[in-house]
Structures are given as C-alpha cells and as structure tokens.
N, C-alpha and C positions, 0 to 999 in steps of 0.2 A: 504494500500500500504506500502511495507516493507520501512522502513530509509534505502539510503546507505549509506554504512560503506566505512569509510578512507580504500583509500592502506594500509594505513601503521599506527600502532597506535604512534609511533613515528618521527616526523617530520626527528631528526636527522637518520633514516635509510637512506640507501642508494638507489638510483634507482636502477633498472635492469640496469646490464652490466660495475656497476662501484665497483672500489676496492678502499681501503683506506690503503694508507703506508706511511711509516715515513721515513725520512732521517738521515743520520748518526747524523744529530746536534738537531734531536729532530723535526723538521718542518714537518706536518702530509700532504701530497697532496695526489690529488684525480684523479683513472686512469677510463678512460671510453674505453672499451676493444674493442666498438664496433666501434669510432670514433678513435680509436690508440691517445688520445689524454691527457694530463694532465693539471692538474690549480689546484692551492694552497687554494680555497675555496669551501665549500662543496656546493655540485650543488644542494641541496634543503635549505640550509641554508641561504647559500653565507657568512658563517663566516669560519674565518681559525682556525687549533689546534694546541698543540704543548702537545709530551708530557714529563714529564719532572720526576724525583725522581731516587731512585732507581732503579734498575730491580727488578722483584717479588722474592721474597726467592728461592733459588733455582734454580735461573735462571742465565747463566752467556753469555758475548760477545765476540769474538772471530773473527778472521780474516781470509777465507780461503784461503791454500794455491793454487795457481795459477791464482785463478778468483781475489783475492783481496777483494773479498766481505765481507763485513760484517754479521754473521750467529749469531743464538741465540740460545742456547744449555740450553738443563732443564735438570742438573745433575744429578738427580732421574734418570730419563730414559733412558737418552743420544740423547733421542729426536732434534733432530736441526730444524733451522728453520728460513728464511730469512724474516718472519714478526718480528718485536719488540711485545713486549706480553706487553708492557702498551700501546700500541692503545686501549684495552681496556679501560683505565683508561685517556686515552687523554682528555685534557681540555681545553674548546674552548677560546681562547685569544680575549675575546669580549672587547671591547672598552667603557670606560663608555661614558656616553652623553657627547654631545659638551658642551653642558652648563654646565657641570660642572668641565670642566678645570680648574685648578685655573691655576691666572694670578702669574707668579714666579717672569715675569719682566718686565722693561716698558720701555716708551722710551728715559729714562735719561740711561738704561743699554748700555753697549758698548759689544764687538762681546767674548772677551774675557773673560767677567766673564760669560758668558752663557757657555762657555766652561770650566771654572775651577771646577777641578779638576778630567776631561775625559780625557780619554787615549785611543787616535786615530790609535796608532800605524795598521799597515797591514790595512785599508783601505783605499781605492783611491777614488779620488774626482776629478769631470773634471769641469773647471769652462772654460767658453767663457769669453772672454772680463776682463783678472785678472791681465791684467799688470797695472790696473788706476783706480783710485776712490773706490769706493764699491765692485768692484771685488776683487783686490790688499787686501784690509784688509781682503775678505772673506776668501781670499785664506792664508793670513799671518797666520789668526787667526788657518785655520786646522791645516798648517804644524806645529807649535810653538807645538801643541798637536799630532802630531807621525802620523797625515794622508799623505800620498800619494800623489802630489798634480798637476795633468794637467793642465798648463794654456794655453790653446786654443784660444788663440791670431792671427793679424794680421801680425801685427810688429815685427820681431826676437828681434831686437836688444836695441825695448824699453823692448821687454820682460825680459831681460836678466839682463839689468839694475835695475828691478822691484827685481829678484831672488835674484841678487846680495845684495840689503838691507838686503832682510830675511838672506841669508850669513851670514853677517855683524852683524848681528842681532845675530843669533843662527846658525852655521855651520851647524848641523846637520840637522836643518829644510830646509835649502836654498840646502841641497843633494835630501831632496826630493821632490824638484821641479824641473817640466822636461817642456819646452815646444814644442809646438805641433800646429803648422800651420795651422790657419785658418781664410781666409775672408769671413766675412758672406755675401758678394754683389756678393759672387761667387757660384753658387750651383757646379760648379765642386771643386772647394775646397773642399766644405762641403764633399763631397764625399772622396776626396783623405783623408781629417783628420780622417774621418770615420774610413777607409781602415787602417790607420796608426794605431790608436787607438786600433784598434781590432788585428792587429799584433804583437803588444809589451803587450796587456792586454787581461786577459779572462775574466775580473769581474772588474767593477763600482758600490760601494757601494753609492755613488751620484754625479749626471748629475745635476749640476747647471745652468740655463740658465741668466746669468747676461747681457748680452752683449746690447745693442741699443746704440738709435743716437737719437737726438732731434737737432729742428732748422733746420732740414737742406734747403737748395734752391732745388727746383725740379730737379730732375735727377734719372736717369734708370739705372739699374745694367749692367754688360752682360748678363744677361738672359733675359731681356727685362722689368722687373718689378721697379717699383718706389720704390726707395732707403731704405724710412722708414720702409716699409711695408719687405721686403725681409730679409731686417739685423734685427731686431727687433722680424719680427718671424715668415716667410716662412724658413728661411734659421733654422731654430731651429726645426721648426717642422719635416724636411729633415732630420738633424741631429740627431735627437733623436729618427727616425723608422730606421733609420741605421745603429744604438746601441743598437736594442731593444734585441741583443741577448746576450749582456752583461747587461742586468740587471734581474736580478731576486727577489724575495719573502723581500730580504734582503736591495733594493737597492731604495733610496727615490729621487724621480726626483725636483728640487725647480726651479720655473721659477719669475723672476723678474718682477713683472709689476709696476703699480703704483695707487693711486687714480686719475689720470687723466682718467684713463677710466668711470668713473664718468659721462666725459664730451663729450664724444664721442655722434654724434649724427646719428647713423647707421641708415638705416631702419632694420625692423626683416629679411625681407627677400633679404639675402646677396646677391650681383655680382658681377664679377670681377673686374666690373672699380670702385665698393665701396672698394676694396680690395685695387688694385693698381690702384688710379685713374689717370686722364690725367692731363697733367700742367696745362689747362685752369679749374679744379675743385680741384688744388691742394693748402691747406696752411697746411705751415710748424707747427703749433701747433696743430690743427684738426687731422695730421698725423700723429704726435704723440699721442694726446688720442686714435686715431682709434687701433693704433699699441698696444696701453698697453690694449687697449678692446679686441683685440686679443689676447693677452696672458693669462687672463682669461678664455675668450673661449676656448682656448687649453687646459689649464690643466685641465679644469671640464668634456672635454670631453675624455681628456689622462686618465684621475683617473677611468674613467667609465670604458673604453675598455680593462685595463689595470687591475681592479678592480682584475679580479679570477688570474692573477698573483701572487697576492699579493703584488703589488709593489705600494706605498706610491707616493702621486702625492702631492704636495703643493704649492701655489702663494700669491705673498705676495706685499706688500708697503714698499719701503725700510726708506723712511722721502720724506718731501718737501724741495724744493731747495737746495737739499745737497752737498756741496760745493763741485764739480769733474771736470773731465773734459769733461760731458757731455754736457754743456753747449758751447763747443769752436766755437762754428761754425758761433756765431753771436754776434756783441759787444756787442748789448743792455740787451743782455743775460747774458755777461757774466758781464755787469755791475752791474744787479740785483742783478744776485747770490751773487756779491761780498758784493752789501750792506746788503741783509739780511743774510748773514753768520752768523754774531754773533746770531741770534735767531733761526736757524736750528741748525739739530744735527750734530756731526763729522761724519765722514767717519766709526772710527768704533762704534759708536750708531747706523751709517745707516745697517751697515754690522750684526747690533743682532739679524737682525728677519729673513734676511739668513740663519744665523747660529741656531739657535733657531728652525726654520722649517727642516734642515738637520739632524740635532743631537738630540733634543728633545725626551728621552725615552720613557714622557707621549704622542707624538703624534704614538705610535706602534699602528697599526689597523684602523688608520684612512687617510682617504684621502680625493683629493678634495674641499679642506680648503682651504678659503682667510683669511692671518694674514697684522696684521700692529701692529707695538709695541708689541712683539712678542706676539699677543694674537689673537684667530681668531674672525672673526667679519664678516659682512656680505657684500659681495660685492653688484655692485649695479644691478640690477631689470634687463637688458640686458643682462648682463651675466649673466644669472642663466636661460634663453631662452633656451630650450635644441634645437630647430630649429635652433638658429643663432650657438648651439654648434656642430651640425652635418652637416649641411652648410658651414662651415668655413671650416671644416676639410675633408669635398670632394671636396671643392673648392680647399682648400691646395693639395690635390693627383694632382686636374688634371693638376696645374700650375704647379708641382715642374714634374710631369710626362712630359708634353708636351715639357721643357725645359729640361731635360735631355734624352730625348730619342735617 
C-alpha cells in the first residue's frame, strides 16, 4: 500500500485560496480570497513575518500617482508591481521561549527606569481609572516619554487635577493628556467613551485596563449587575470589543489583575449568579478575588481570539497592598494598608510591570502572559481552564447584550 504524501513539502506554503502581502512598514499578512478575509498570522503556521533590509538590486519604491499606492518597479525592465519582492526573503518574527526571558527587572524597579531611555513620542495609550494610584503613575510615566495619553476616568475634575501635576511637572507631557469620560457601573457610558474615543482616534497603540474597586458593600449598577463584578471587568470587557477596530498587529492590550485571584473559589463550570451574585451570597473580599479571576480569564481568552491579529494580550500583578486609593471604601482597610505601607512597594514600583508589559520590546510575538515583578510567571491552575475561559466570555456577551439592547 502506497505512503501518502504531504500537501505540501513545506509547512510554510500557503493553502488554497490564500495570498501573502506586506505592508508599507514591512508587517507580512495573510488574505484568504475565498472568505474576503485577512489576519496577521500565517494560517498553517500561526506565526507572523516581517520583512525587512534593503530592496533586491535593482529594485526601486515608488508612489503612484492618483491611487497613492505604493508600487515596486525593477529598473532593468520597468516591470512594476504592487507585491514587495523581499516577501520572498520574509523572516518569521518567532519568539524565543518563555523560559528564556531574562529577568531585566524586579520588584524594587519603579515605572520609570523600565522606560529610560524610550521615546514614546506618536503613540497613544488609553488607560481606565489614571487619575489615582497605579493608574496616575502609569499614565505619568508614558506621557514624561512622548506617548499620547487617554485617561478614561469617572471624575472630570479629579481628572484634571491628576493632569495638572504632570503640567507642573513637564508642560509638554501634561498637553498630552486628554480626558475622556467614563463610569465603568454604566455600560451606557462604556458605550458613549467608546463612540468618543473612536471619533477623535483611528489607532490605540495600548488599551490599558487598570480600573477596579475593592471592599465594597453590596450594591447593583444600573444595568442590574453587582458593582465589583461590572467595574472590574464586565464593563472592560464591553469596552475593549468596542475598540476592537482600533487596535491592530501593533497594539498590546494590558489588563490589571492581581494575585488574589489565587483565592477565588469558583466552580469550573460558570453562572450568572457566580458572576454577579445576590447580596445574600455576596462578601466584599471573595468579590474581589472573583473579579481579578476574571481578568485572567479574559485576557487568556482575548490573547486566543485575538491571536491571528497579531495583537499582544498581557495580565499582570501590580504589588500587594499598594498604598492607593483602592482601599477607601472601608476603614479597617484602609487602616491596614496604612500600617503595612512601609513594607509594600510605591505607587510607581507598582506601576513597572504595567509598564514593563506595555513597552517591553523583548515581549514582540508573544501573548497571553501572566507577569508580576515585571517577569512572567504562572498564574494559578483556574485560570488556565480554557472552559471557565470560554464561559466567562459568553456569559460576558449575553449580560453586556441583554443590558444594552
């Protein structure tokens, strides 16, 4: 009986019906002619390309008149041609192993030296929740380095106050801070920042998810859902598919959890009222781990579906009891936090694995990462449930659907 033989002797060929092209900055995607569809990773690989050097001898770039396009002309001939002629010579931008990242920084680093000597200048950064605490530095630290900087806040006029320091601070950084109105216990908010967002912007080089609440006393948004559970990260997850057409191949999404989702004690198989439960199964610490175990869930499942974009997903730990104003909502809380201050880190140590996960040129090609002290590490055995990561996230459509419809 004959062996059969591969399609293809080569993995890197293409299927039937798909074409490979490059964009003007060099980024290789991939068209499927029969689905009218594109994605940034090669559909038998699943790895991205870029390619990069000269053009071949003899080969020159050119602009054409009326279309604006970019055409490739081979002098010899005069041949033209709207493919680039080093896609032959394209090099796949693979990622070395996780494990062998080295660690650059730890958790005595603060936000600022993970950024020296980067120049952010022409990229934008949307951060939730940056007029206070770990936000506020994250967001200090881009502007200070020439990024862009949305802070997507509640409050105008604490926002404003927040801007004014960076002002104070460096003029030129505090111009490019803008903000942009938003309560996360509103999904119509969510929606109208969206709308706003995408009107004044074409492109989000990164979607920072910082925002939440801890402590709080039971209580329901107006959409109907319990408070932790909505601001923490239904109202993000809303947010971030109503943006999805501002980020592309270029753009790294960072979502804030915590090691408390450690402590979360879900069953695998998710439901609503484990999502947003009733007051009579509700405590305020429990709702909080539930909530940071949701944000895990999310991003591993954002990184997946998100994957042939080529757009970078990462979640992280920012420190333990880091002295903010997350804590206000209860004295004995905020009595804690005050006494172990001195042995947590500041505001901006907490804000370096933020920043660290946004900026990081060694994390290009990867996604899906849990960090803490800016190094990735493993989150815990729950989150890595790809059930509880695909149940979350159709539980999340039909709640944010049912409420806005």
């Amino acid at each position: 009986m004959p062996v059969p033989l591969p399609e293809s002797d080569s993995e890197d060929e293409l299927p039937p019906a798909w074409e490979e092209r490059a964009t003007n900055d060099g980024f290789v995607y991939y068209v499927n002619h029969q689905t009218k569809t594109t994605q940034w990773t090669h559909p038998r690989t699943g790895k991205m390309k870029r390619v990069s050097g000269d053009l071949p001898l003899g080969w020159s770039k050119h602009v054409e008149q009326g279309t604006g396009k970019v055409i490739f002309v081979d002098d010899a001939t005069q041949r033209k041609s709207y493919t680039d002629p080093r896609l032959a010579f394209a090099v796949e931008e693979t990622p070395q192993a996780v494990g062998e990242l080295r660690q650059r920084f730890d958790c005595g680093t603060n936000a600022l030296q993970v950024l020296h000597g980067r120049d952010l200048s022409g990229k934008v950064a949307m951060i939730t929740g940056a007029n206070t605490g770990i936000g506020f530095e994250t967001a200090r630290s881009l502007a200070l380095h020439g990024c862009d900087v949305i802070f997507a806040c509640r409050n105008e006029s604490a926002t404003k106050e927040a801007i004014d320091k960076i002002v104070i601070e460096k003029e030129a950084a505090g111009k490019r801070c803008k903000f942009v109105k938003l309560d996360l216990a509103s999904l119509r908010s969510v929606r109208e920042c969206a709308q706003q967002v995408k009107t004044q912007y074409k492109h989000l080089d990164l979607l920072i998810l910082n925002a939440g609440v801890f402590a709080l006393p039971y209580s329901t948004t107006e959409d109907g859902y319990e408070t932790t559970f909505q601001v923490s990260h239904l109202s993000h997850f809303y947010l971030t598919n109503l943006l999805a057409d501002l980020l592309d191949h270029t753009t790294r999404v960072v979502v804030v959890s915590s090691e408390s989702h450690r402590f979360s004690m879900l069953p695998i198989d998710l439901s609503e009222s484990d999502l947003s439960p009733p007051a009579n199964k509700y405590w305020s610490m429990m709702a909080y781990n539930n909530a940071k175990l949701f944000n895990v869930l999310f991003a591993c499942e954002l990184a997946k579906r998100w994957k042939s974009r080529g757009i970078s997903v990462f979640v992280l730990h920012p420190g333990n009891m880091v002295s903010s104003q997350i804590a206000r909502n209860w004295w004995f809380y905020k009595l804690l936090f005050a006494i172990v201050r001195p042995f947590t880190k500041s505001l901006q140590q907490a804000a370096s694995t933020t920043i660290y996960c946004a900026t990081a040129q060694e994390l290009n090609g990867f996604t899906g990462l849990y960090f803490n002290n800016c190094y990735v590490c493993d989150p815990s055995g729950s989150s890595k449930s790809e059930r509880m990561q695909q149940s979350l996230w159709t539980l999340s459509e039909q709640m944010v659907g049912r409420a806005t419809k």
